[in-house]
C-alpha positions as CSV (number, residue, x, y, z in Angstrom):
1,X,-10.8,12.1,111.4
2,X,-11.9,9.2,114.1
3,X,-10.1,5.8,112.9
4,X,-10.7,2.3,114.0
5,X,-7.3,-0.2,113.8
6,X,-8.0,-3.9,114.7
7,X,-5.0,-6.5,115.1
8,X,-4.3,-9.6,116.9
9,X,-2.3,-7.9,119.6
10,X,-1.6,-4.4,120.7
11,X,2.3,-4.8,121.9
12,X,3.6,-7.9,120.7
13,X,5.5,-8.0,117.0
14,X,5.7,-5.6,114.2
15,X,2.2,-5.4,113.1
16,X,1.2,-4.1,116.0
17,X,4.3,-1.9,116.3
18,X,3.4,-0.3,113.7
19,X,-0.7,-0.5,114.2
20,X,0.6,1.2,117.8
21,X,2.7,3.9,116.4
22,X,0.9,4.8,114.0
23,X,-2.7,5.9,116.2
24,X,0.0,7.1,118.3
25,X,1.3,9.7,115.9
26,X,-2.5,10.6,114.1
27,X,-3.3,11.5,118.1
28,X,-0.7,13.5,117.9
29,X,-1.7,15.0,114.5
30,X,-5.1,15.8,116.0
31,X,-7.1,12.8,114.7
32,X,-8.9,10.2,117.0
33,X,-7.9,6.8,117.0
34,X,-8.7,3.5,119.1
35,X,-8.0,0.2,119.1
36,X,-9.8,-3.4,119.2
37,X,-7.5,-6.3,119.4
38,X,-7.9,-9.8,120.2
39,X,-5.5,-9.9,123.3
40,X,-4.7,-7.1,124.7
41,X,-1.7,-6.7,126.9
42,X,-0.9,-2.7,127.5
43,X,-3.0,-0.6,130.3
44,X,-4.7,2.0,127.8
45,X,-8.8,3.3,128.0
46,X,-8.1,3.6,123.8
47,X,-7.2,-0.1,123.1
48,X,-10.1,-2.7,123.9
49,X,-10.4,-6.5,123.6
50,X,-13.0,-7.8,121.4
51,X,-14.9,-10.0,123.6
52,X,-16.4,-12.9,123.1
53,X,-18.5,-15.7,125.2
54,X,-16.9,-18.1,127.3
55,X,-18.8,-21.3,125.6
56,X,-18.2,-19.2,122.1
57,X,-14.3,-19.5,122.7
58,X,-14.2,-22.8,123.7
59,X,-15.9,-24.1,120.8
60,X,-13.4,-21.9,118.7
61,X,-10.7,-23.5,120.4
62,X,-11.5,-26.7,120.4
63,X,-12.6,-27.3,116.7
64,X,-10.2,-25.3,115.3
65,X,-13.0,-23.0,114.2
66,X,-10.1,-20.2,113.3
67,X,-13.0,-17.2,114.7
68,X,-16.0,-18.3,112.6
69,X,-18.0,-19.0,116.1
70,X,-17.7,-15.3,117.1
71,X,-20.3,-12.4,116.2
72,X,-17.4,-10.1,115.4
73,X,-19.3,-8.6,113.2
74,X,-22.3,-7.6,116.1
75,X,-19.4,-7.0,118.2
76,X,-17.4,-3.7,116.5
77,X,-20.9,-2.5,115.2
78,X,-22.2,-2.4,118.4
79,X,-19.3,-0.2,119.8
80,X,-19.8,3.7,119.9
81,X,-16.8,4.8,118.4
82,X,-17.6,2.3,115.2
83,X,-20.6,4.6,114.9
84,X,-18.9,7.8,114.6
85,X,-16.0,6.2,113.0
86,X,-14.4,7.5,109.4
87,X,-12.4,4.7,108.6
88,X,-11.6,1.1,109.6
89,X,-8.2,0.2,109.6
90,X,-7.2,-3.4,109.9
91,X,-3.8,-4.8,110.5
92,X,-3.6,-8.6,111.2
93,X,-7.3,-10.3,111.5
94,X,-5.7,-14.0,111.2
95,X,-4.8,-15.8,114.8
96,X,-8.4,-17.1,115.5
97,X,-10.2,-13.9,116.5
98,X,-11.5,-12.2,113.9
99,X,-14.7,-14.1,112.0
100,X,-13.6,-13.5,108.3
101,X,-17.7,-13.3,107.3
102,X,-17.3,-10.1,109.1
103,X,-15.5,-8.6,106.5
104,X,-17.9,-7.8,103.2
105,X,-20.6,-6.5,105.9
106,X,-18.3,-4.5,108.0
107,X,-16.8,-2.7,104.7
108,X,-20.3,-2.1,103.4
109,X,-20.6,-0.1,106.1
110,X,-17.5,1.9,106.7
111,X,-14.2,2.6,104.2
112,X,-11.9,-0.3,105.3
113,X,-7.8,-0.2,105.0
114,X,-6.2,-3.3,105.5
115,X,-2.6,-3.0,106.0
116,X,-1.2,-6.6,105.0
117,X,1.7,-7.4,107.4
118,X,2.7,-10.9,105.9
119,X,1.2,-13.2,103.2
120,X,-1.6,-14.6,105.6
121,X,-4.2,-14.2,102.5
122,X,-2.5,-15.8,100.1
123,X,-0.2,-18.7,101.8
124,X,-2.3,-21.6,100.8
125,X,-1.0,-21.8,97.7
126,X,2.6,-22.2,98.1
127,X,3.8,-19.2,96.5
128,X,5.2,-18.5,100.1
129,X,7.0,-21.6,101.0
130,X,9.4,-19.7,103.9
131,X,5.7,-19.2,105.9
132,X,4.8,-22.8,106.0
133,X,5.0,-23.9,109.8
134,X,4.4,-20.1,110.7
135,X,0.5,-20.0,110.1
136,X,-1.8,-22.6,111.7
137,X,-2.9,-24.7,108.8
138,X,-5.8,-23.8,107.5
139,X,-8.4,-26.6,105.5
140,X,-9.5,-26.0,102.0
141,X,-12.7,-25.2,102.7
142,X,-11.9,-22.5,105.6
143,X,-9.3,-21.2,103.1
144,X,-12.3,-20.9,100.1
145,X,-14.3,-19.2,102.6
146,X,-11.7,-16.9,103.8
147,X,-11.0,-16.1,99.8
148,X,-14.7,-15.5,99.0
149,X,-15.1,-12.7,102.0
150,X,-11.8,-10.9,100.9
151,X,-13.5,-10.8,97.7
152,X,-16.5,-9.6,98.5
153,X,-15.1,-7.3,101.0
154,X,-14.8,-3.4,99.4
155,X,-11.5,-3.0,101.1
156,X,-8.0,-1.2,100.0
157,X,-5.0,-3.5,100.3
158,X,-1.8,-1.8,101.5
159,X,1.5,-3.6,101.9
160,X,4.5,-2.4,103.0
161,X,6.6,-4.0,100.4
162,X,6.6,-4.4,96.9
163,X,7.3,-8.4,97.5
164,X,4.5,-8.9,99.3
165,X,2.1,-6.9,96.6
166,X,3.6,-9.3,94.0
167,X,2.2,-12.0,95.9
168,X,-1.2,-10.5,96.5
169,X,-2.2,-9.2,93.2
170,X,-2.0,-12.5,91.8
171,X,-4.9,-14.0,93.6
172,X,-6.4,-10.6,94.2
173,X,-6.1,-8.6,90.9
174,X,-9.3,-7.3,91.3
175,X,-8.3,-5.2,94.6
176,X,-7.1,-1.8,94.8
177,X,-3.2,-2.4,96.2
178,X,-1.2,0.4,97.6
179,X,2.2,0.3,98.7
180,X,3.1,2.7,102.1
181,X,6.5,1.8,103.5
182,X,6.5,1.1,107.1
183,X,8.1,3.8,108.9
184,X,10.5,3.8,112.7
185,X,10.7,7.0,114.8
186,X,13.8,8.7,113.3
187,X,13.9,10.5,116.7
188,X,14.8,7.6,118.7
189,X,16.7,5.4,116.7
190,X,19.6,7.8,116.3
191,X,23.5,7.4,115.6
192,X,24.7,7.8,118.5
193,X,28.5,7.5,119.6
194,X,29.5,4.0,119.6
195,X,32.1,4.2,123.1
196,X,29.5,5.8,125.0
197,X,26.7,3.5,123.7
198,X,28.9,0.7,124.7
199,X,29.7,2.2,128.2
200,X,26.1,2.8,129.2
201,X,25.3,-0.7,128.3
202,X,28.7,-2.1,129.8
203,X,30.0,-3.5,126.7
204,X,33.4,-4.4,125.4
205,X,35.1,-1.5,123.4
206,X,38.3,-3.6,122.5
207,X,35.8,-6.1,120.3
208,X,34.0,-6.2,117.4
209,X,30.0,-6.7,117.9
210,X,27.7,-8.6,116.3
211,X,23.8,-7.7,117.2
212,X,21.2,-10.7,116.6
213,X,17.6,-9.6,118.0
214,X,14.3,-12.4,118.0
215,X,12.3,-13.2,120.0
216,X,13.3,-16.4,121.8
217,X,16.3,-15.8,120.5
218,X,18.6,-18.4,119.0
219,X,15.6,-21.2,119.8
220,X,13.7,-19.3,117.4
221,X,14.3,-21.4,113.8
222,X,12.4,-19.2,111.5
223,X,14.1,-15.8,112.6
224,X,17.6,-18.1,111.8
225,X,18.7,-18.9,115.3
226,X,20.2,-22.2,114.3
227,X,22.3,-19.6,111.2
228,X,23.2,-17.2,114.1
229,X,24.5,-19.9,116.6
230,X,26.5,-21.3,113.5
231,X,28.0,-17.8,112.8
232,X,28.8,-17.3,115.8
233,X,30.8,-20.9,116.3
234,X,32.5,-20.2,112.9
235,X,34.0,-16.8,113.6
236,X,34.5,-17.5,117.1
237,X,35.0,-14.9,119.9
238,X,38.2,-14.2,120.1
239,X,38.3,-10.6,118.5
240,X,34.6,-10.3,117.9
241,X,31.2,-9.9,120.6
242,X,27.8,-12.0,120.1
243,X,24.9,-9.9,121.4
244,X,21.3,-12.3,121.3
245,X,18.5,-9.8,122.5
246,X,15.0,-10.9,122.7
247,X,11.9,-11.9,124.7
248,X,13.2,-15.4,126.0
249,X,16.9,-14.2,125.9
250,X,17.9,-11.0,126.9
251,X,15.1,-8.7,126.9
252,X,14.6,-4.7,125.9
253,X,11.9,-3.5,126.6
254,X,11.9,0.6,125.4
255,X,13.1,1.6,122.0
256,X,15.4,3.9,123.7
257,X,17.8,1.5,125.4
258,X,16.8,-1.1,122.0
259,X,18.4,2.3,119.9
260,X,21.7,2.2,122.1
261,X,22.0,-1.2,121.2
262,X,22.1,-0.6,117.8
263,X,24.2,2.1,118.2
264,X,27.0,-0.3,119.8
265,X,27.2,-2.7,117.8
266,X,29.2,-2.5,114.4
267,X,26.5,-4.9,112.6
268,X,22.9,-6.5,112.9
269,X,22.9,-9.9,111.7
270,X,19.8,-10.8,110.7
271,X,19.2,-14.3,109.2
272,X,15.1,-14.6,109.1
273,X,14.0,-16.8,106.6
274,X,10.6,-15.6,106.1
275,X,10.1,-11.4,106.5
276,X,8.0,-8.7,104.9
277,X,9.1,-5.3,105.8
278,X,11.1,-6.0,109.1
279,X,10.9,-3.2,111.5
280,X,14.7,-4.6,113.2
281,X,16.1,-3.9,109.8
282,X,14.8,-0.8,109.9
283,X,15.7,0.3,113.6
284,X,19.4,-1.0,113.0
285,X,20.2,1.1,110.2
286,X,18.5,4.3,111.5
287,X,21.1,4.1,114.2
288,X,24.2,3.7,111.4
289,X,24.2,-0.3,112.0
290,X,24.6,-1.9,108.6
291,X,22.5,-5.4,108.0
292,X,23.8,-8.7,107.2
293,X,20.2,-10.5,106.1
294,X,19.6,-13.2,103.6
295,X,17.4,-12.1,100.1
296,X,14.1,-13.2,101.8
297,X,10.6,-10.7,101.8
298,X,11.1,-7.1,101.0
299,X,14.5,-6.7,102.8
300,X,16.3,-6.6,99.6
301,X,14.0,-3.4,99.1
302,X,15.8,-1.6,102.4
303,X,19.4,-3.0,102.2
304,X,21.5,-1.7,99.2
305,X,24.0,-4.9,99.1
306,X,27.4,-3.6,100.0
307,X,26.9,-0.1,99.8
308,X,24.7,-0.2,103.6
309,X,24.6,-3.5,104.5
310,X,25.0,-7.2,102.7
311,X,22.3,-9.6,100.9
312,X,23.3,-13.0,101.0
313,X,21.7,-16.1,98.8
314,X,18.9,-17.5,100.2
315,X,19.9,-19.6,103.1
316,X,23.7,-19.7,102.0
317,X,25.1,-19.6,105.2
318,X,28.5,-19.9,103.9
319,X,27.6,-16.3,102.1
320,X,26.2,-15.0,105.2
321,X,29.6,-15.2,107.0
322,X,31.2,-14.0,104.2
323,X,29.3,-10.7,104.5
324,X,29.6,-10.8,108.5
325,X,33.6,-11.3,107.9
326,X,33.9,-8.5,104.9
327,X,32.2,-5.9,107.0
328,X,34.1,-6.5,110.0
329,X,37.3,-6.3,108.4
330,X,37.2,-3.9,106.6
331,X,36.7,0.0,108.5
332,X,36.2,2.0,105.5
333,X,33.3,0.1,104.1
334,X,31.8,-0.5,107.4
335,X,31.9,3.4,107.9
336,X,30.8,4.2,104.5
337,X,27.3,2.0,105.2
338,X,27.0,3.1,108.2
339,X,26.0,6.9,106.7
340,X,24.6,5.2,103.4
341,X,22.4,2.9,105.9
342,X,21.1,5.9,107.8
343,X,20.4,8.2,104.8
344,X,18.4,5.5,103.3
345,X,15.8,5.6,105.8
346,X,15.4,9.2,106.3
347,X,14.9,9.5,103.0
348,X,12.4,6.2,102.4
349,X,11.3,4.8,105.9
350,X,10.7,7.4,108.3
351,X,7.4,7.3,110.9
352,X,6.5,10.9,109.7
353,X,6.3,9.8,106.4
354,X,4.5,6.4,106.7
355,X,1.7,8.5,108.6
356,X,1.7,11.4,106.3
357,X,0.8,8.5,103.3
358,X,-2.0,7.0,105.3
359,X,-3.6,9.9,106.1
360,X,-3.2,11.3,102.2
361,X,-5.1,7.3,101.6
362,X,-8.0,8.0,104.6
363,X,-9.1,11.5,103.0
364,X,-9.3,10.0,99.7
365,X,-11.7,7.3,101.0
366,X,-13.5,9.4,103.7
């Protein structure tokens, strides 16, 4: 099969992580994938930005048009692997590239997929309060107009949680909603011998350590950097490491040495406030890391609470540190989730199985 993925980006955050990974692994399988994006950062003939005028994106710009000046439509259409293309797969289309009229006109002429990474499509309402201050704000009327092409659009919804679908088939019970776990490389992110993880990465071996990854790190309020900072000043750091990895603080950039990480620490704490399917989560207990998060998104559908990590209220930091504190102290349990953590994603989140769904979902269509 030839397929299409569009997203806002090709490297940066877990949509295109996963957008990436995934025409990674159908190349591998023998399909034929590319990619149009609306900023592309990585050197690869397969991944393409859609462009657009110079005039076109200032006007955009300027008057907040969120992509309704572009001819995005004209613009995949026109390309040569549209023509021979079996499916369109979209990923994120909000961030003021993509013109949402494209949609009806570009499903009428190809089967469309759109993978819904967050609750871009349905935040207006309120439903999803921890996303306010995430999205641009959108006016009523670009928000109606927005609505009215989704519906017109013939396209399959797939989200990677069932929180998320809860939110969508509310506003969208009409669509056809499918629910295909995201999946991480259970090749890379391995257990892997916590002394020699924390020798390669010259780390203490007479501490505890405490992993907290974002990007920006603890500037970054939505991801809980304020909640981590706090943790951190409670426990102190007498018996006990604080590791705060991210673009803007201490930066990884292969999943390799982001796996050895993992694999070093005894715990991810992960306070986000707003998530879907978090790919971190994910990672970290692939490598035997039990979670600390908050009940936010889908990540009560990954962590099992005290049996391979620990859900804590809704930004209750108090319960947050008490989670942080029980698994620390206590060997046996941390041990115990640590095996529990990494047979839960074998058996629920792996890559091979994410791309083994999708393709199942592009036959059916094709």
């Amino acid at each position: 099969m030839k397929i299409l993925g569009i997203n806002t980006v090709d490297k940066r955050g877990g949509a295109a992580k996963v957008a990436t990974r995934l025409m990674h692994e159908l190349e591998e399988l023998g399909h034929v994938t590319r990619m149009r994006v609306g900023e592309k950062e990585e050197e690869s003939d397969k991944v393409q930005r859609l462009e657009y005028g110079f005039f076109d994106r200032g006007i955009n710009k300027i008057f907040r048009l969120h992509g309704l000046r572009y001819s995005t439509y004209r613009n995949i259409t026109s390309d040569i692997f549209f023509k021979t293309a079996d499916i369109i797969h979209l990923h994120n289309i909000h961030g003021g590239y993509f013109n949402v009229n494209a949609l009806p006109v570009l499903a009428a002429k190809k089967p469309v997929v759109w993978t819904l990474h967050d609750p871009w499509i349905v935040e207006e309402h309120g439903d999803v309060p921890e996303y306010e201050g995430i999205f641009t704000h959108e006016s009523r009327r670009y928000y109606s107009l927005k609505q009215s092409s989704i519906i017109a659009a013939n396209v399959v919804f797939v989200t990677p949680s069932d929180w998320l679908r809860s939110k969508v088939v509310k506003y969208y019970p009409m669509k056809r909603i499918e629910i295909i776990r995201n999946g991480i490389d259970t090749d890379i992110f391995v257990p892997t011998d916590k002394k020699g993880a924390r020798a390669r990465l010259n780390l203490p071996q007479d501490k505890k350590i405490v992993l907290f990854v974002a990007n920006g790190g603890t500037d970054n309020k939505s991801k809980g950097g304020e909640i981590f900072q706090g943790v951190k000043d409670f426990l102190g750091e007498k018996d006990i490491a604080y590791i705060d990895l991210g673009e803007g603080s201490h930066y990884v950039s292969t999943e390799s040495d982001m796996a050895l990480y993992y694999a070093a620490s005894d715990l991810l704490l992960f306070p986000s406030f707003a998530e879907n399917l978090p790919l971190v989560v994910l990672e970290a207990m692939a490598c035997g890391t039990p979670v600390v998060a908050f009940s936010t998104g889908g990540v009560p559908e990954i962590i099992d609470h005290t049996i391979n990590g620990y859900i804590a209220k809704k930004r209750d930091a108090k319960d947050l540190v008490f989670g942080v504190s029980l698994f620390l102290k206590n060997d046996e349990l941390a041990h115990n989730a640590s095996e529990k953590a990494r047979e839960k994603i074998m058996k629920n989140f792996s890559l091979k199985e994410m791309v083994k769904n999708y393709i199942m979902l592009y036959q059916e269509l094709v």
